[in-house]
Steps between C-alpha positions, in 0.01 A plus 500: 500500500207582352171392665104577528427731909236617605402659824220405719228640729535875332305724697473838694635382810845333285510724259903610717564161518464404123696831452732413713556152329497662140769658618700166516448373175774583232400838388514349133288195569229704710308617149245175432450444908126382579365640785209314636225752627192410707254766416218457824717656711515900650655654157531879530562761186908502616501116496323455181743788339809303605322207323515695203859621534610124566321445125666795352841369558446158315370286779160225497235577691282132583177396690549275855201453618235805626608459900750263514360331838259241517206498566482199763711224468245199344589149481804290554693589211455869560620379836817336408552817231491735813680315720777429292534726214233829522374553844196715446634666161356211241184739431356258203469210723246647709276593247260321231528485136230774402673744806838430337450571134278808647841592684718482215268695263524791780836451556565570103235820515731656777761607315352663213240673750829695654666583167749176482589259234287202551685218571568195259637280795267365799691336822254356767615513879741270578490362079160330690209516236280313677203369332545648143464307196711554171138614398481770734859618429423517140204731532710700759637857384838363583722368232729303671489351882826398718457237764785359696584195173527788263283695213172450344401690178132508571332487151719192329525330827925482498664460769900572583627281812745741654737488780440770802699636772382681796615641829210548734656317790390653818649214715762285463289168420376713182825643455641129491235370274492813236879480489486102404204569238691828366828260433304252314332779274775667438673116396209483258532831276553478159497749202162408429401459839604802657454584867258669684617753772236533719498803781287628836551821624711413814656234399840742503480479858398127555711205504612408139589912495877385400393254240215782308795735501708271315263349276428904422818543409515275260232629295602592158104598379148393524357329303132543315269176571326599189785370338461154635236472287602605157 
């Protein structure tokens, strides 16, 4: 199988745990592997190095957010979101338009400040983007955005609906639900519509652990989301 995965909530305090699931993935498949990093967070010269090293060997660095934790929670929706979906993690939902496109633009700056290869790809906390505008996106540094329906190339405005998988079930209400929403992903794949793999750094020892292993297996090579697009 080949599919698009990414790893989320990359930071000092995972950095084990996303080693630990690297280590899962196909050896073959691992080069292409975006690793979602959220720079506001306690990065020390070791972290930042292994960072590098993760780049080195063929794998995506990409932006998630600055602290990946809202903020306050603010309104009914953001309500719902947290209740159901993010709990406090859904960063851009907190936050106004001016603050977020402020946030992004910093978020961008990080990695060439510490000697890494910007990143093309931009993934807000919990795919939530809050109240950005196609406008705002397009004057971002970002080239593309994810959110949980799929891709957005920023400047033209495309979008690529995409199915998604996930295994962040920390109870077994979540585990019930993900499992019924990663069935009817999966049931939509096609070989222009390829699926997205999407990981957390413990979901190896959560609930779905069985069903990440063998969707890992499967994994033949990642695939480039720039391709989607031309």
């Amino acid at each position: 199988m080949q599919a698009l995965l990414s790893i989320h909530d990359v930071m000092p305090e995972t950095l084990d745990r996303v080693e630990a699931l690297l280590s899962l993935v196909p050896a073959p498949a691992r080069p292409g592997t975006v690793l979602l990093v959220v720079p506001g967070r306690d990065w020390r010269p070791g972290d930042l190095a292994r960072l590098g090293c993760w780049q080195s060997r063929g794998l995506e660095l990409a932006g998630h957010g600055w602290f990946h934790r809202a903020e306050r929670v603010r309104g009914w929706y953001h309500r719902c979101h947290a209740r159901l979906i993010s709990r406090q993690a859904a960063e851009h939902l907190s936050q106004p338009r001016v603050a977020l496109k402020a946030l992004m633009a910093d978020n961008h700056r990080w990695f060439a400040a510490h000697r890494l290869a910007p990143p093309d790809l931009y993934v807000p906390p919990a795919w939530a983007l809050g109240n950005l505008t196609l406008q705002d996106l397009a004057e971002s540094p970002f080239a593309y955005v994810e959110t949980t329906s799929g891709l957005l190339h920023t400047a033209s405005g495309t979008r690529r609906r995409l199915p998604l998988v996930g295994f962040e079930a920390d109870t077994a209400l979540r585990a019930l639900g993900l499992r019924f929403w990663n069935r009817c992903n999966q049931g939509l794949t096609r070989e222009r519509r390829p699926l997205r793999i999407a990981l957390h750094p413990d979901d190896a020892s959560l609930n779905l652990a069985r069903d990440l292993r063998q969707t890992l297996d499967s994994l033949t090579r990642c695939i480039d989301y720039r391709a989607l697009f031309h």
